[in-house]
PyMOL CGO cylinders between C-alpha atoms (Angstrom):
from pymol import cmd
from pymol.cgo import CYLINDER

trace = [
    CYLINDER, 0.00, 0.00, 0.00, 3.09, 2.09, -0.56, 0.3, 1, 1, 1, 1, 1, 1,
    CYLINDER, 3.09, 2.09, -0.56, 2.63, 5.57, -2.56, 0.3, 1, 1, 1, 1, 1, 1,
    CYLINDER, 2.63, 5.57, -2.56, -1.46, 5.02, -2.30, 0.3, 1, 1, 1, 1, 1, 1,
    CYLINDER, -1.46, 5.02, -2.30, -2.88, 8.40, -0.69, 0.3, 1, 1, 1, 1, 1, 1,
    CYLINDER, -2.88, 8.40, -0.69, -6.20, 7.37, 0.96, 0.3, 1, 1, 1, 1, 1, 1,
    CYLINDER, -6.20, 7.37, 0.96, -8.86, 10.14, 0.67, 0.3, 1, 1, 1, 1, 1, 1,
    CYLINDER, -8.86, 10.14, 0.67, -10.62, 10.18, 4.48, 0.3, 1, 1, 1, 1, 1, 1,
    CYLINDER, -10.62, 10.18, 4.48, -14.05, 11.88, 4.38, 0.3, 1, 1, 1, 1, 1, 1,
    CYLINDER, -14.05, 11.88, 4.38, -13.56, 12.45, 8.82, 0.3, 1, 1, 1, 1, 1, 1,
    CYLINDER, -13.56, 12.45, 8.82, -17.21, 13.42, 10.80, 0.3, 1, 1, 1, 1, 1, 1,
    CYLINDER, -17.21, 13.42, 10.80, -15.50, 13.79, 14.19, 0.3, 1, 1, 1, 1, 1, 1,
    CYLINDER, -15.50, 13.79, 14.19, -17.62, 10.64, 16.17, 0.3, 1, 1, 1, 1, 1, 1,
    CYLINDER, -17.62, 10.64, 16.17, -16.19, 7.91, 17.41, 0.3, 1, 1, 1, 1, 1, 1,
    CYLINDER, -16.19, 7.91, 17.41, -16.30, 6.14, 14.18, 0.3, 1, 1, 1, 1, 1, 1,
    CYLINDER, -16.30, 6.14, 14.18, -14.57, 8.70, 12.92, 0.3, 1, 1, 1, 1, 1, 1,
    CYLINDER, -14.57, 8.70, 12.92, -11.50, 8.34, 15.11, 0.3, 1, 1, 1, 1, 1, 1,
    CYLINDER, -11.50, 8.34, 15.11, -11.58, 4.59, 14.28, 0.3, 1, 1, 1, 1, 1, 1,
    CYLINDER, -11.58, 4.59, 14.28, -10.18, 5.47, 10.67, 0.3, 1, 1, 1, 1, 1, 1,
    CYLINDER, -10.18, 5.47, 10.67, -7.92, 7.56, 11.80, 0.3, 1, 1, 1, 1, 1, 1,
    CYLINDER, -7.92, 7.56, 11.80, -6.14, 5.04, 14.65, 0.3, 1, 1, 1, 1, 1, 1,
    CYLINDER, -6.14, 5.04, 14.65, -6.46, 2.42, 11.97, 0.3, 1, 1, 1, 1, 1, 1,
    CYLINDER, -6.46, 2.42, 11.97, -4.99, 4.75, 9.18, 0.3, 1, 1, 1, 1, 1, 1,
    CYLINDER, -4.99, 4.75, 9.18, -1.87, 5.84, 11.28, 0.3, 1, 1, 1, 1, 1, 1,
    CYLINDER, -1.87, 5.84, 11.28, -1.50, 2.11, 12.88, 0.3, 1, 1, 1, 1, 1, 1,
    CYLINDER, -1.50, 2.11, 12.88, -0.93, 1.29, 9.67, 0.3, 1, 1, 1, 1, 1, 1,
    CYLINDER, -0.93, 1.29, 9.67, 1.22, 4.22, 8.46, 0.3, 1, 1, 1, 1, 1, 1,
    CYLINDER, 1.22, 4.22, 8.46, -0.39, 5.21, 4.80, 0.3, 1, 1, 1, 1, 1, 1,
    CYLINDER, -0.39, 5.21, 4.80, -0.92, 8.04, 3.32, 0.3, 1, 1, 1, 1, 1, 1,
    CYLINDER, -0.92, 8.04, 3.32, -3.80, 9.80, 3.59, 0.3, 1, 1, 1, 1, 1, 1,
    CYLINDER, -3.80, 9.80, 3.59, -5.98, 13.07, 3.04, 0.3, 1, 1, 1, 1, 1, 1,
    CYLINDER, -5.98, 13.07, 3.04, -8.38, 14.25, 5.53, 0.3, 1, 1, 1, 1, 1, 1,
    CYLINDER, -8.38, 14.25, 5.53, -11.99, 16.09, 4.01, 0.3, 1, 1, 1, 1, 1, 1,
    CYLINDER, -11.99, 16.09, 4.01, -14.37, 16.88, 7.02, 0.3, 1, 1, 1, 1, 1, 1,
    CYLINDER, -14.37, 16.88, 7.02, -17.77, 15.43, 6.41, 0.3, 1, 1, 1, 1, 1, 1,
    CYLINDER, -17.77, 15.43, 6.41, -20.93, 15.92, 7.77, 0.3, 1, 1, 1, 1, 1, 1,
    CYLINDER, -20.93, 15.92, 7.77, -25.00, 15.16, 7.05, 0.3, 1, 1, 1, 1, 1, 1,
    CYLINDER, -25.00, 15.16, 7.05, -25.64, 18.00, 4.96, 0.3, 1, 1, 1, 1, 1, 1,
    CYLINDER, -25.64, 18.00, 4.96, -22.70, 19.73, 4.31, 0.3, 1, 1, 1, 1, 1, 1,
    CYLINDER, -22.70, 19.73, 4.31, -22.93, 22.06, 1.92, 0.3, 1, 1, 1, 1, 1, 1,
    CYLINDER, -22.93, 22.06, 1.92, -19.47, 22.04, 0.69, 0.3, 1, 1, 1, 1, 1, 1,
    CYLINDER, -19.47, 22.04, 0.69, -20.21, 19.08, -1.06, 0.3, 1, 1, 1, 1, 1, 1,
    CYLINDER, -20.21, 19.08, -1.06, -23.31, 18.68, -4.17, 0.3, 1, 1, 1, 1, 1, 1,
    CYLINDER, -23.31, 18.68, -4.17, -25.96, 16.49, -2.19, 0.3, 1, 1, 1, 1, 1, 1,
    CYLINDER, -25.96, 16.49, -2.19, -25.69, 14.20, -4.97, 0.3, 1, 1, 1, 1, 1, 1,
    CYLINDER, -25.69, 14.20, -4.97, -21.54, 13.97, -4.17, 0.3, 1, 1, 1, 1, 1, 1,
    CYLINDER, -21.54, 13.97, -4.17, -22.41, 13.65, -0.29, 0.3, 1, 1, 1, 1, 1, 1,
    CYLINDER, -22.41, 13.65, -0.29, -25.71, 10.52, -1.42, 0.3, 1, 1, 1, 1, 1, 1,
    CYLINDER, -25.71, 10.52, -1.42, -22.48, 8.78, -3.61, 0.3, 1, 1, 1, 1, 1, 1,
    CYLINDER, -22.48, 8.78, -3.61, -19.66, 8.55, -1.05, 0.3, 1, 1, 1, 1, 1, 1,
    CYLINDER, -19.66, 8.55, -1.05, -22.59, 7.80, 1.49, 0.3, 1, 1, 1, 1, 1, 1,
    CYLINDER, -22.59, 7.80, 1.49, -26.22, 6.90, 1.10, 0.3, 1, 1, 1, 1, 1, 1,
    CYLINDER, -26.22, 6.90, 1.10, -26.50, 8.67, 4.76, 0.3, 1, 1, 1, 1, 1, 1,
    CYLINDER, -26.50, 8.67, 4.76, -24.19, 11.39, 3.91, 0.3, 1, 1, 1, 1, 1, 1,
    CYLINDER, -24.19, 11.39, 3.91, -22.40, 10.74, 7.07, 0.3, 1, 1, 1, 1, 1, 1,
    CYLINDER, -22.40, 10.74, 7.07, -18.53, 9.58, 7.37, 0.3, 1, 1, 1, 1, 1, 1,
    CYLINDER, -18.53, 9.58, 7.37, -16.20, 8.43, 7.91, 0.3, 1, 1, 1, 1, 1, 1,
    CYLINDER, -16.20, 8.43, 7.91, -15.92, 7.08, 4.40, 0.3, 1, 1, 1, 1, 1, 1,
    CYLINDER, -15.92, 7.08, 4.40, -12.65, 6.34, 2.28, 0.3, 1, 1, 1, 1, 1, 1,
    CYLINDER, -12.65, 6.34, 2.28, -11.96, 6.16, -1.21, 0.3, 1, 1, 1, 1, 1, 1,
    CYLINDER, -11.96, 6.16, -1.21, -8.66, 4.05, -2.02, 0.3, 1, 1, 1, 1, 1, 1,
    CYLINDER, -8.66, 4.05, -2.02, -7.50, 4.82, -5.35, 0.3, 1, 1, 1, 1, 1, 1,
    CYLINDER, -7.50, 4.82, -5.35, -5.80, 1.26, -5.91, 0.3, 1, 1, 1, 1, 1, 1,
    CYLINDER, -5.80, 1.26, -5.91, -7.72, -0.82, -4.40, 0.3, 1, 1, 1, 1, 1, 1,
    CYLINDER, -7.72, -0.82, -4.40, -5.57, -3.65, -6.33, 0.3, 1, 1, 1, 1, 1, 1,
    CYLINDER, -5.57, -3.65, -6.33, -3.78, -3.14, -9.53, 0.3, 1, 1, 1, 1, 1, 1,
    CYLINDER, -3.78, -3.14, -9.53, -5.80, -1.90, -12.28, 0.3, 1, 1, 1, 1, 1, 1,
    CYLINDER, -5.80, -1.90, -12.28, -8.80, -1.49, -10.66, 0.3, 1, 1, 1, 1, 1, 1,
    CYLINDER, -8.80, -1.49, -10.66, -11.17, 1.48, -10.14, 0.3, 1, 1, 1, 1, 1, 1,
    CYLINDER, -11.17, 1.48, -10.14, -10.92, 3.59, -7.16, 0.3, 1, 1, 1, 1, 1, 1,
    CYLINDER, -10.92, 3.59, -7.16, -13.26, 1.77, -4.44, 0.3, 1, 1, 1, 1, 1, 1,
    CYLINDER, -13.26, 1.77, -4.44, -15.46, 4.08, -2.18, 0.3, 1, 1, 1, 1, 1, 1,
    CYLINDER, -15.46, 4.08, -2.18, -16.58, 2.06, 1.54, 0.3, 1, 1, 1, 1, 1, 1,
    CYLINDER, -16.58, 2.06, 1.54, -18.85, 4.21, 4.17, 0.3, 1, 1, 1, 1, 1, 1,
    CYLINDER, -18.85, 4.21, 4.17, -18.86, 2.46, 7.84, 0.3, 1, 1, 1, 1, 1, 1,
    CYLINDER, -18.86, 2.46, 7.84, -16.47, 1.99, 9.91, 0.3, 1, 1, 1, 1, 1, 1,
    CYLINDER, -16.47, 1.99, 9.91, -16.72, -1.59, 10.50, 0.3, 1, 1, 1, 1, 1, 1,
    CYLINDER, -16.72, -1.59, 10.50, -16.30, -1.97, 6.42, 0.3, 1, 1, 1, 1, 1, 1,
    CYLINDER, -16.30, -1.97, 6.42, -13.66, -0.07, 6.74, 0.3, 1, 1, 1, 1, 1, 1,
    CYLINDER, -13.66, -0.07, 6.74, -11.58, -1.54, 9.32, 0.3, 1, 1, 1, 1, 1, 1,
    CYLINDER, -11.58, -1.54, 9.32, -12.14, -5.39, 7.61, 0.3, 1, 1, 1, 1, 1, 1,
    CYLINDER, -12.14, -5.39, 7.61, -11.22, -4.00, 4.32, 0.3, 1, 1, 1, 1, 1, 1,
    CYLINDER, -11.22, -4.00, 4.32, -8.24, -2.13, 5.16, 0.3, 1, 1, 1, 1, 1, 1,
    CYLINDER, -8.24, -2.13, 5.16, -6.78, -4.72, 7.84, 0.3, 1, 1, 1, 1, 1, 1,
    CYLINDER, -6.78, -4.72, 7.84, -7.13, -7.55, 4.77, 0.3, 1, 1, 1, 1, 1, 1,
    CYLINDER, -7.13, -7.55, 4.77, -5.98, -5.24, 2.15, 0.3, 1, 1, 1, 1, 1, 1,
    CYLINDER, -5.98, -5.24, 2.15, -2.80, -4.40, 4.39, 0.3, 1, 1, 1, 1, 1, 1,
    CYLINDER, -2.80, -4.40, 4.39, -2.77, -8.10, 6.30, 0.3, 1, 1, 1, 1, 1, 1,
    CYLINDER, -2.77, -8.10, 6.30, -2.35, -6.42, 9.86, 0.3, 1, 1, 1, 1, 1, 1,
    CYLINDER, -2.35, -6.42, 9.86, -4.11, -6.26, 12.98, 0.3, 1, 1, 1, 1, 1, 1,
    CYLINDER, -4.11, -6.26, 12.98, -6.89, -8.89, 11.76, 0.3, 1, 1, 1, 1, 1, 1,
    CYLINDER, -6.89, -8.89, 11.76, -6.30, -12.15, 12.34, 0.3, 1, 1, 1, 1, 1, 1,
    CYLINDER, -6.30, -12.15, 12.34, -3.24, -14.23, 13.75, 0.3, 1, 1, 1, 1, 1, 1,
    CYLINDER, -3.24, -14.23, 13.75, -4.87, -17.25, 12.55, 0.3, 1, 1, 1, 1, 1, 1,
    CYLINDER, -4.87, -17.25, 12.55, -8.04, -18.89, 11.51, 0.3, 1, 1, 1, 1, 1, 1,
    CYLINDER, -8.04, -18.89, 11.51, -9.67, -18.88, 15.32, 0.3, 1, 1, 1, 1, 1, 1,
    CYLINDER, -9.67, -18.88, 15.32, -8.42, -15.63, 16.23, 0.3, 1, 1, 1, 1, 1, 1,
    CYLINDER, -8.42, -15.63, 16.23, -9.97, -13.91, 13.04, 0.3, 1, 1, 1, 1, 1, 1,
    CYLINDER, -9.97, -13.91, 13.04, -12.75, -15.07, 14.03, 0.3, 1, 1, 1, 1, 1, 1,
    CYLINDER, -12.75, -15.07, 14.03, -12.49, -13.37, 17.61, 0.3, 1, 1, 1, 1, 1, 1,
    CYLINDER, -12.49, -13.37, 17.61, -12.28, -10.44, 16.00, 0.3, 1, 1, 1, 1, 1, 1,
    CYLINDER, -12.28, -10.44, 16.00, -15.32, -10.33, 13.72, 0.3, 1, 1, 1, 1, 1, 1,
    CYLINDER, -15.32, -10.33, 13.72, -17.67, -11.63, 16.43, 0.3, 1, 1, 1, 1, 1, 1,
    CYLINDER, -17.67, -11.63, 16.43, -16.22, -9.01, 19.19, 0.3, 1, 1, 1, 1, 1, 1,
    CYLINDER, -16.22, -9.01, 19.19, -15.88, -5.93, 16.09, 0.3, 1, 1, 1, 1, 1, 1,
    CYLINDER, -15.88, -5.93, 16.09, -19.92, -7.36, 15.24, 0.3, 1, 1, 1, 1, 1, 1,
    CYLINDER, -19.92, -7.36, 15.24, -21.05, -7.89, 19.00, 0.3, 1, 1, 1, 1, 1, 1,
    CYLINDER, -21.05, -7.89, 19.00, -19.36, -3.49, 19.61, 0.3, 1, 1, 1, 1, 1, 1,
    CYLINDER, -19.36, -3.49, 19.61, -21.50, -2.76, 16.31, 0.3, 1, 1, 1, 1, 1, 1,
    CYLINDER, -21.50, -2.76, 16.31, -25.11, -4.31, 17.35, 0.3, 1, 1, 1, 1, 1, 1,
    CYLINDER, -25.11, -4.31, 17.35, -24.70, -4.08, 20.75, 0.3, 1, 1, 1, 1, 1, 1,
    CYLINDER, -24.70, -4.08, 20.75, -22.40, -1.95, 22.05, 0.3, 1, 1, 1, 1, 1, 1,
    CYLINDER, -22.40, -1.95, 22.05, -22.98, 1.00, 20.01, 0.3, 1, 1, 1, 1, 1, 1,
    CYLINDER, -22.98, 1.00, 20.01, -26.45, 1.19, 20.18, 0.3, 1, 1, 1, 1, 1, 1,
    CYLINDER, -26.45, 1.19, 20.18, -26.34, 0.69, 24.27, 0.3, 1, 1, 1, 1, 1, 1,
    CYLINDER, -26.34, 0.69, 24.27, -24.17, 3.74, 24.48, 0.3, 1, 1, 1, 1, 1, 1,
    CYLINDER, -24.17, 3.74, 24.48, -25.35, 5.96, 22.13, 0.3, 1, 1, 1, 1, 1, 1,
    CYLINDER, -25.35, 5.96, 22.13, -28.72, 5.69, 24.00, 0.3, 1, 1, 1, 1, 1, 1,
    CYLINDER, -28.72, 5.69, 24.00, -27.04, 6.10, 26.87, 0.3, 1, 1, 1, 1, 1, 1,
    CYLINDER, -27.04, 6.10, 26.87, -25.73, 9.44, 26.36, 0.3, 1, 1, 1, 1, 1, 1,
    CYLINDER, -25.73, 9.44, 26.36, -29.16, 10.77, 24.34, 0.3, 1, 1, 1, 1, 1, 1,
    CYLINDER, -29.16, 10.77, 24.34, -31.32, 10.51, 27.06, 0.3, 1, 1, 1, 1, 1, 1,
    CYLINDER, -31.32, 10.51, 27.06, -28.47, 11.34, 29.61, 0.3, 1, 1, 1, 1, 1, 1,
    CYLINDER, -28.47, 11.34, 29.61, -27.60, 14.44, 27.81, 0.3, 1, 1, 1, 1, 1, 1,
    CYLINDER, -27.60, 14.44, 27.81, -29.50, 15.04, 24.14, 0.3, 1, 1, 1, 1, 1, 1,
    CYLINDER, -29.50, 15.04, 24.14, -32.95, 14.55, 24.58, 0.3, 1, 1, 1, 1, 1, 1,
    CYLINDER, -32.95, 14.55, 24.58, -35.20, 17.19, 25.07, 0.3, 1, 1, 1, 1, 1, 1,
    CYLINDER, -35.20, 17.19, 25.07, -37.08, 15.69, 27.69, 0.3, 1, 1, 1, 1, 1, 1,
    CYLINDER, -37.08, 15.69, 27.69, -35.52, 13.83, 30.91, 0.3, 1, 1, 1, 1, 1, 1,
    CYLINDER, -35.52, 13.83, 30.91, -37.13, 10.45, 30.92, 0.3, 1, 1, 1, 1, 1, 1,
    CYLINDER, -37.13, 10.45, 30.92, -36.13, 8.61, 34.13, 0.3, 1, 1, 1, 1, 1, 1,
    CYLINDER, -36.13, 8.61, 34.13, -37.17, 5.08, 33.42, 0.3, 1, 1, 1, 1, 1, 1,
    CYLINDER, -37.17, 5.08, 33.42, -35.01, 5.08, 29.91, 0.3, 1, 1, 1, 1, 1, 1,
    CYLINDER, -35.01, 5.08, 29.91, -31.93, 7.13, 31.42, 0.3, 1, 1, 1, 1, 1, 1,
    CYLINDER, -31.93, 7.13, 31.42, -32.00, 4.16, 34.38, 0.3, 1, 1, 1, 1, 1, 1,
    CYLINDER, -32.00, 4.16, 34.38, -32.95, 1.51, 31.65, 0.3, 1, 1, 1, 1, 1, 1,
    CYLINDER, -32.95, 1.51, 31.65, -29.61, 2.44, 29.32, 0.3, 1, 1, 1, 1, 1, 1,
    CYLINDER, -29.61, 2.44, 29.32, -27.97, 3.09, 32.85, 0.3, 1, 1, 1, 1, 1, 1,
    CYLINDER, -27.97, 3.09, 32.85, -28.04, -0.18, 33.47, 0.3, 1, 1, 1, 1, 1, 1,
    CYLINDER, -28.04, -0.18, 33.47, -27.64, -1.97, 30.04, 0.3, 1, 1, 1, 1, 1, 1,
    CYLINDER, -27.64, -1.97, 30.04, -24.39, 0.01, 30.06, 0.3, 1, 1, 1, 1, 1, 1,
    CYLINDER, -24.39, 0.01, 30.06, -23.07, -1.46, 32.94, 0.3, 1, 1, 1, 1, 1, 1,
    CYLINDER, -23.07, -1.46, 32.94, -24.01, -4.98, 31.64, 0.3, 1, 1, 1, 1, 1, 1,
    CYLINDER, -24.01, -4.98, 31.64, -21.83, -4.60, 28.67, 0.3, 1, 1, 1, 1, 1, 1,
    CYLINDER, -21.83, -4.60, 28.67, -18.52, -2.65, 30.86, 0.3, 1, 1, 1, 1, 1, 1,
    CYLINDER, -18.52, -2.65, 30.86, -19.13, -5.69, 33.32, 0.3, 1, 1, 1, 1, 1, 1,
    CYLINDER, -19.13, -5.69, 33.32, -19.09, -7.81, 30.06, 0.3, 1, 1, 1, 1, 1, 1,
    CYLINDER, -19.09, -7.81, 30.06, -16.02, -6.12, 28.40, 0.3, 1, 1, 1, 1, 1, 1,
    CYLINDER, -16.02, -6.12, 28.40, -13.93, -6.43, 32.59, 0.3, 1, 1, 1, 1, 1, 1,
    CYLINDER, -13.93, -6.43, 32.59, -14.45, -10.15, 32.77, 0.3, 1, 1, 1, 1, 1, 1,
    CYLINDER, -14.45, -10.15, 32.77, -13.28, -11.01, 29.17, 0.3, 1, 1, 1, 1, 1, 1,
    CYLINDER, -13.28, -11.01, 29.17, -10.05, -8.53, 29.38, 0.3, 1, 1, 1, 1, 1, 1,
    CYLINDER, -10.05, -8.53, 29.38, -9.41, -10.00, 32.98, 0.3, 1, 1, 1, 1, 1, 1,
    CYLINDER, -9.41, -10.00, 32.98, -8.95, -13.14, 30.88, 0.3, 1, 1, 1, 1, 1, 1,
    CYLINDER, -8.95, -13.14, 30.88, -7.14, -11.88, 27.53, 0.3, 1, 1, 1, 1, 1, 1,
    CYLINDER, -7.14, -11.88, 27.53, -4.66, -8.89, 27.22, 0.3, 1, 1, 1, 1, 1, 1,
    CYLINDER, -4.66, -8.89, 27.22, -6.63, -7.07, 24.19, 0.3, 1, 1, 1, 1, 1, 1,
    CYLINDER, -6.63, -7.07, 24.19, -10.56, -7.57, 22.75, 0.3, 1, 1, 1, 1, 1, 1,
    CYLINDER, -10.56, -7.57, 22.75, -9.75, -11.00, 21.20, 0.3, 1, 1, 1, 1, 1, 1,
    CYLINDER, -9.75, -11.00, 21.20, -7.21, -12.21, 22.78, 0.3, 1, 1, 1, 1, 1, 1,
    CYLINDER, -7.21, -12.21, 22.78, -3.35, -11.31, 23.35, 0.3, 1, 1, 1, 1, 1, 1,
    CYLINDER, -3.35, -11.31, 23.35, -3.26, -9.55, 20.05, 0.3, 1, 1, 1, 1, 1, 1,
    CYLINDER, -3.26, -9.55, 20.05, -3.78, -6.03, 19.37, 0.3, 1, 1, 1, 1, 1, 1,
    CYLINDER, -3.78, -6.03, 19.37, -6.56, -5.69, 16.70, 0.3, 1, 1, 1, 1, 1, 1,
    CYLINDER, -6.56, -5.69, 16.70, -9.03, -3.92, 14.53, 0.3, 1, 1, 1, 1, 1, 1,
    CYLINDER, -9.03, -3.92, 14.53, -11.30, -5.11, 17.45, 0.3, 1, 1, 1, 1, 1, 1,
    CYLINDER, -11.30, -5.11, 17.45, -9.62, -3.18, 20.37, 0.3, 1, 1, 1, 1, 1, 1,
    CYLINDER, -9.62, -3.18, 20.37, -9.28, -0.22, 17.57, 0.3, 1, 1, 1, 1, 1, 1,
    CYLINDER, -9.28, -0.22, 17.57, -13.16, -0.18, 17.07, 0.3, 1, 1, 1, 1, 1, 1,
    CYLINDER, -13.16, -0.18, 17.07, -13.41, -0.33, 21.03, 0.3, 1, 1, 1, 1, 1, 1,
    CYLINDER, -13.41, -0.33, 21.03, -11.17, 2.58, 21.81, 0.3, 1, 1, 1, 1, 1, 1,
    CYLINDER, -11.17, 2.58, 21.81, -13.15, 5.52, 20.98, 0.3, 1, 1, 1, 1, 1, 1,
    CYLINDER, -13.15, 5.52, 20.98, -16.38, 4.45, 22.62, 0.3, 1, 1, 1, 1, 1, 1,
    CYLINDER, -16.38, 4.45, 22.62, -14.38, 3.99, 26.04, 0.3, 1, 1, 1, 1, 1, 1,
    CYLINDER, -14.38, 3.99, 26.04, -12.82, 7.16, 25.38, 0.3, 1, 1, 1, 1, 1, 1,
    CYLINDER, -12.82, 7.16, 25.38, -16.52, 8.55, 26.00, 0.3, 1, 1, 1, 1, 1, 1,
    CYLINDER, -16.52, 8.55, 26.00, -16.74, 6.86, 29.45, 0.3, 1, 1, 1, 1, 1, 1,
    CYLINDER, -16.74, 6.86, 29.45, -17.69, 10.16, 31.43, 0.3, 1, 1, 1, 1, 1, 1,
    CYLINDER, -17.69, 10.16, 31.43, -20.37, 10.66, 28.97, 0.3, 1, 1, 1, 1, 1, 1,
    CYLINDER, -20.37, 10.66, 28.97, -21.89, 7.47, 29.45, 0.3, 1, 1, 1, 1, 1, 1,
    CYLINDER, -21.89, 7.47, 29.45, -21.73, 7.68, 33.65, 0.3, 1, 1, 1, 1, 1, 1,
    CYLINDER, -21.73, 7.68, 33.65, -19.30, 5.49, 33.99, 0.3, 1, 1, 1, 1, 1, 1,
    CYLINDER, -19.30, 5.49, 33.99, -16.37, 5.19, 36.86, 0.3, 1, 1, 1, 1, 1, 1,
    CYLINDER, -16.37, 5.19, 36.86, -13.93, 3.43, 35.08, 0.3, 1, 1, 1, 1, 1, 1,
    CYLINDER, -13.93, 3.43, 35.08, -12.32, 2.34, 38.35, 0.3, 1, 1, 1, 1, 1, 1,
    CYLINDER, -12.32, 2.34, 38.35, -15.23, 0.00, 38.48, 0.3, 1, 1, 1, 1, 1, 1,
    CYLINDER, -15.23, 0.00, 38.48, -14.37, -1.81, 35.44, 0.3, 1, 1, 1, 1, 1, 1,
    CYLINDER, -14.37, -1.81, 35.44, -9.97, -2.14, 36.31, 0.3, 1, 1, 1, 1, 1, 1,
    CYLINDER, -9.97, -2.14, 36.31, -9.49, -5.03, 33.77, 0.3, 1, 1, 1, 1, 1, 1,
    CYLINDER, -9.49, -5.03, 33.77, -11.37, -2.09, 30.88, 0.3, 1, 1, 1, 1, 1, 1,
    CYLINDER, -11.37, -2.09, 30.88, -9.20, 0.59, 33.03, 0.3, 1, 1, 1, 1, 1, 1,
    CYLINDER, -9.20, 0.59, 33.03, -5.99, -1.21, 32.61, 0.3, 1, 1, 1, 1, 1, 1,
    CYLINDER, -5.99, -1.21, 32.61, -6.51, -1.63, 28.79, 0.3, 1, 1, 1, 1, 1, 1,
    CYLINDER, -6.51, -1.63, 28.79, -7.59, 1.62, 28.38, 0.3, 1, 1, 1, 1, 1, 1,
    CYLINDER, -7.59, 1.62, 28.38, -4.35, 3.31, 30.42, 0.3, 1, 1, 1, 1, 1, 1,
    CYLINDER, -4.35, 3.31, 30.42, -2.48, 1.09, 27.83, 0.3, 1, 1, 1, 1, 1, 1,
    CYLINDER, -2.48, 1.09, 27.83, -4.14, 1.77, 24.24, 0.3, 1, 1, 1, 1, 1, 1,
    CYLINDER, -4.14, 1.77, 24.24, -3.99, 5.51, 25.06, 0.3, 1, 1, 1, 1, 1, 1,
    CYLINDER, -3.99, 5.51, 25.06, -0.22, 5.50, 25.47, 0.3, 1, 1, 1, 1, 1, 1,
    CYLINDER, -0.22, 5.50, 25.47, -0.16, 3.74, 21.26, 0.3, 1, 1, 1, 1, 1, 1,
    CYLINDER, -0.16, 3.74, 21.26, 1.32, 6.87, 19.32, 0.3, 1, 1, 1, 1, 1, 1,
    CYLINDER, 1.32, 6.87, 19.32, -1.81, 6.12, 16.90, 0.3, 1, 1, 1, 1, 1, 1,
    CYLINDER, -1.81, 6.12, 16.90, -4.14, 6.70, 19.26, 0.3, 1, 1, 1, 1, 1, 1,
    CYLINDER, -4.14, 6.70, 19.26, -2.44, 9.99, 20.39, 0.3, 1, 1, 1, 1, 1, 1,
    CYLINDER, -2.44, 9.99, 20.39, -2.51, 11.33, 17.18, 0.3, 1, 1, 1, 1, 1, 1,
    CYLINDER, -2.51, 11.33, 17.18, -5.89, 10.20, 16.18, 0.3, 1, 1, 1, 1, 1, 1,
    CYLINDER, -5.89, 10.20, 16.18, -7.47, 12.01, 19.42, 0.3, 1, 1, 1, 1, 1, 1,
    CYLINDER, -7.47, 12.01, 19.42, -5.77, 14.93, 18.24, 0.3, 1, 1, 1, 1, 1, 1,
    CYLINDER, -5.77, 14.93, 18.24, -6.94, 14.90, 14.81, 0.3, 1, 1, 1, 1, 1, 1,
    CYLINDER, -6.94, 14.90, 14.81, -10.58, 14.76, 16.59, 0.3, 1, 1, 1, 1, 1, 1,
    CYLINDER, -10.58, 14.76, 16.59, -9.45, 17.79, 19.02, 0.3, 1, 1, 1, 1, 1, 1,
    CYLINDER, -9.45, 17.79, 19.02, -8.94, 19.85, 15.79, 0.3, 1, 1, 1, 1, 1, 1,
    CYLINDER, -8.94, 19.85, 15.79, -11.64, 18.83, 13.82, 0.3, 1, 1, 1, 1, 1, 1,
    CYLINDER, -11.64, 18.83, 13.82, -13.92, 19.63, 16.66, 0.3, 1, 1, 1, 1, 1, 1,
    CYLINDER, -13.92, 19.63, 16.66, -12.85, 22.80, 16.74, 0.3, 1, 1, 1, 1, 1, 1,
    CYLINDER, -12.85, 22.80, 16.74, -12.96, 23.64, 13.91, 0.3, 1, 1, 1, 1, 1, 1,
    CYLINDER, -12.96, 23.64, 13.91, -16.58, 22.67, 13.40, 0.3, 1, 1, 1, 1, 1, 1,
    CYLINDER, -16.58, 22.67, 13.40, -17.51, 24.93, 16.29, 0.3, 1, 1, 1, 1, 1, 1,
    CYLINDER, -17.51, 24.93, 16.29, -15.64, 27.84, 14.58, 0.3, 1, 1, 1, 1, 1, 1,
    CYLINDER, -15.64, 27.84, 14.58, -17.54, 26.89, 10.86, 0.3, 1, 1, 1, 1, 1, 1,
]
cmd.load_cgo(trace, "trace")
């Protein structure tokens, strides 16, 4: 994947900083666009072609193998499978641990996600405080941190003892863990992985990429 520059369409969420960790893990060359529903520095019918939700992130590879047309992928889970098979890192260290990591990167997609990002709507987005569904996603999210502190009491990363596109997809939702009401000296298995992927010069740099982009969405 030497010489390819990567165009990354960034929305600054957490699947956004995905991509990013992923992209510097793995050292390539890449452009950053911001992205965002709507945004009118894009034709709606450019922002409906790189994404059907007009959301990012979304990348467009220019080679995805020799002679072939430049391949657009939206989602972050796509994006992470595609780019960890394209590049043959951080995806499987052999047939039962690639596994691992597709069940654990599915199980954060389906359930995960959706726990926390209910979580923190009706804990700090929704117009109306609703008791019963801030105690109900309350409790659903300790379910899946309890979840998350027995299996990395057992392994060293998500799937296992190696570092993967799993722990990379994991990463930015536990960066949120004040958001979602969470003590993280609860969870010290989740703690102890977290203190450890944070110090990965990847993730530094991804987190500020976010910082920036943040900003300068506030400013726009």
């Amino acid at each position: 994947m030497e010489g390819i520059m990567i165009k990354f369409y960034y929305t600054p969420i957490p699947d956004g900083k995905k991509i990013a960790i992923f992209l510097e893990e793995l050292e390539l060359s890449y452009s950053i666009h911001p992205f965002k529903i709507g945004d009118v520095n894009y034709p709606q019918q450019t922002r409906t072609t790189l994404s059907p939700e007009e959301r990012g992130p979304i990348i467009i590879d220019p080679k995805p193998h020799t002679g072939e047309a430049p391949l657009t992928l939206y989602g972050a889970s796509t994006i992470l499978v595609y780019l960890a098979e394209k590049s043959g890192h951080l995806a499987s260290d052999g047939l039962r641990h690639h596994y691992d990591v597709l069940q654990w990167l599915f199980w954060l997609e389906n359930e995960l996600m959706p726990t926390l990002e209910n979580m923190e709507y009706f804990s700090h987005h929704s117009k109306r405080i609703i008791p019963s569904a801030i105690e109900f996603y309350h409790n659903k999210t300790i379910a899946v941190y309890q979840l998350l502190d027995q299996n990395l009491t057992k392994n060293m990363y998500i799937a296992g003892d190696s570092y993967s596109i799993a722990d990379i997809a994991l990463y930015p939702l536990v960066d949120d863990y004040q958001k979602q009401r969470i003590d993280l000296q609860n969870y010290p298995a989740v703690n102890n992985w977290y203190q450890r992927i944070s110090k990965r010069q990847a993730v530094i740099i991804a987190r500020r990429i976010d910082t920036e982009w943040r900003l300068k969405s506030k400013i726009e």
